[in-house]
C-alpha positions in Angstrom: 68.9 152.3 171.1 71.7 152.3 173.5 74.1 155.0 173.6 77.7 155.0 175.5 77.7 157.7 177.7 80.4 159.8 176.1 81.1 158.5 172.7 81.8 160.2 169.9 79.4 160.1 167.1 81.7 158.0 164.8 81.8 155.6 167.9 78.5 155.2 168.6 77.9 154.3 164.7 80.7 151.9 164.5 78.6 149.8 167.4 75.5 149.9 165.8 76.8 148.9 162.3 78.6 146.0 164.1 75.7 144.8 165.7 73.6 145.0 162.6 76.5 143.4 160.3 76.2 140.8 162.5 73.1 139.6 161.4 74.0 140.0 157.7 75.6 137.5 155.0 77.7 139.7 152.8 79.5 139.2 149.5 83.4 139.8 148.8 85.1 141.3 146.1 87.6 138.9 145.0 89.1 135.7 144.7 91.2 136.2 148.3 91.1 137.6 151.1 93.3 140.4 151.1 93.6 143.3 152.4 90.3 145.1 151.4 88.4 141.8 152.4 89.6 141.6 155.6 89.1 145.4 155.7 85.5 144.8 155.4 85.2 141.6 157.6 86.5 143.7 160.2 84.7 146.7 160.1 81.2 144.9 159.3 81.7 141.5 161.2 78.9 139.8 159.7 77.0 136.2 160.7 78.9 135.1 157.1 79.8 135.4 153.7 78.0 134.3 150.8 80.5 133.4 147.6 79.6 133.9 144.3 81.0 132.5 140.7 83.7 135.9 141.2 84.9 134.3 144.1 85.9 130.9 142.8 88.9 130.0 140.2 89.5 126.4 141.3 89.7 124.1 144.1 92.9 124.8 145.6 92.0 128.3 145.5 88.6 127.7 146.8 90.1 125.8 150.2 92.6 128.4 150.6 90.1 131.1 150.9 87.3 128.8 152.8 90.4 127.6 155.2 90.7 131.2 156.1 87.5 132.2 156.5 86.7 129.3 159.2 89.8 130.5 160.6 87.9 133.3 161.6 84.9 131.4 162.5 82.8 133.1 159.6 79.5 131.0 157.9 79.8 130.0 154.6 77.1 130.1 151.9 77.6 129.6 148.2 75.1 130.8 145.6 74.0 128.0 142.8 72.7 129.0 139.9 
């Protein structure tokens, strides 16, 4: 593992936390992406987001939230059962 000569401990974790989210699909908690979602993009900055039946009302809702993701240039995987 890398270290940046200097950084704080909290810094140090950040980077490796970012470069492992970025491997990772994660859920999120709700139906938009509001604050706490884009909390969580931010601080994990995964490879994508996988949305579940909690994530989806209807379509118009479901191209909002999709039409913001891409913004961001964040994958998008849907779970079918």
């Amino acid at each position: 593992m890398k270290g940046v000569a200097g950084a704080t401990g909290s810094c140090y974790l950040t980077g490796m936390t970012n470069h492992a989210g970025q491997r990772l699909f994660i859920g999120l908690p709700g139906r938009e992406l509001d604050a706490v979602a884009r909390g969580l993009l931010d601080t994990v900055q995964p490879a994508g987001v996988v949305l579940f039946a909690r994530n989806i009302e209807d379509t118009r809702q479901l191209r909002t939230l999709t039409g913001q993701l891409h913004a961001r240039r964040i994958r998008i995987a849907i779970d079918q059962e």
